[in-house]
N, C-alpha and C positions, 0 to 999 in steps of 0.2 A: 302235931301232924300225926304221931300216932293214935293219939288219942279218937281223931276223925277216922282215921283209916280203920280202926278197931271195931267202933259204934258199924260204921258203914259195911264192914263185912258181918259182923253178926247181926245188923237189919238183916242184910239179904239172905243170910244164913234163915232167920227168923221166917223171912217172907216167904222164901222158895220152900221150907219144910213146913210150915204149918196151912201155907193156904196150898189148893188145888190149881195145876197152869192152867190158870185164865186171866182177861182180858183188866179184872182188880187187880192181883197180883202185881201183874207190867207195871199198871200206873202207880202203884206202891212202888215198885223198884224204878221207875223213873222220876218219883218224886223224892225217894233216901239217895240213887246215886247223884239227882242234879242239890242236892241239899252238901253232898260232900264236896262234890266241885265246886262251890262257893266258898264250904268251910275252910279248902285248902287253899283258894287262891286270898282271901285275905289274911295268911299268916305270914307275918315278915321273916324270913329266913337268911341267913348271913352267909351258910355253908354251901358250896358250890354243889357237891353230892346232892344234899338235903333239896335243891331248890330241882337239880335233876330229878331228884325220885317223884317231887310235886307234880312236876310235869306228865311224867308216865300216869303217875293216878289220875290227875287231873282229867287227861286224854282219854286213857280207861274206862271212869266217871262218867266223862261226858257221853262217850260213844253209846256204853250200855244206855244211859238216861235219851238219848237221841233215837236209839232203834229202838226201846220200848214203848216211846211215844208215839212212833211211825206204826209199829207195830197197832199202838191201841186206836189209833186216827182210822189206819187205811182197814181195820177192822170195822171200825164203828160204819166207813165207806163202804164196806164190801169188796176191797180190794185187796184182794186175797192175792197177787201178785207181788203188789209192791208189801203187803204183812211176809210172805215166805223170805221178799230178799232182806228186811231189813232183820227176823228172824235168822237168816243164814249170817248174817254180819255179827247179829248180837251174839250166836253160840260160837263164832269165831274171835269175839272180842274176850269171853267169858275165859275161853283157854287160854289166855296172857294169864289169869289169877293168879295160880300159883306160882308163877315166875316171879310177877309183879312180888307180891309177898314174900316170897323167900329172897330179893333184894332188899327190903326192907328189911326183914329176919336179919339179913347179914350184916345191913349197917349197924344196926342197933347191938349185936353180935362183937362188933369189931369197938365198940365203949363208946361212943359217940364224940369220933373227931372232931374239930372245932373247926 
């Protein structure tokens, strides 16, 4: 789980700083976070925590990968309405990150209860 979760933030680390915000970009970042939302949901997890934290990413994941899609769809439509709201959703979903993370941080912090 770590492992996906690490790849998937330094993708987007990678995408958001190397390319310029545009409409590539999105579909890059919609195709690494719905690539982690897979990767986490097929991992068998035993620990109650563990399968918690799946969840928030997974949610996370999916949200960003759903509004950037929206985003690059209702672009490619001209629907510059529904781009700003799904826009507005995605930079509201983006500031879960660091929280998300520093849960993660802390499990893995605490030796990784069983």
């Amino acid at each position: 789980m770590i492992a996906t979760i690490n790849q998937t933030e330094s993708d987007l680390q990678n995408i958001t700083q190397s390319s310029s915000p545009d409409i590539a970009a999105l579909e890059q970042i919609a195709i690494a976070t719905q690539q982690a939302e897979t990767n986490l949901n097929i991992l068998e997890l035993n620990n109650a925590d563990l399968k918690g934290l799946r969840s928030r990413f997974q949610q996370f994941y999916g949200n960003i990968s759903n509004d950037a899609q929206t985003i690059v769809t209702a672009h490619a439509e001209q629907d510059m309405e529904t781009a700003e709201s799904a826009y507005q959703r995605l930079e509201t979903t983006f500031a879960q990150q660091e929280t998300l993370v520093n849960s993660i941080n802390q499990y893995c912090s605490e030796g990784y209860p069983e």
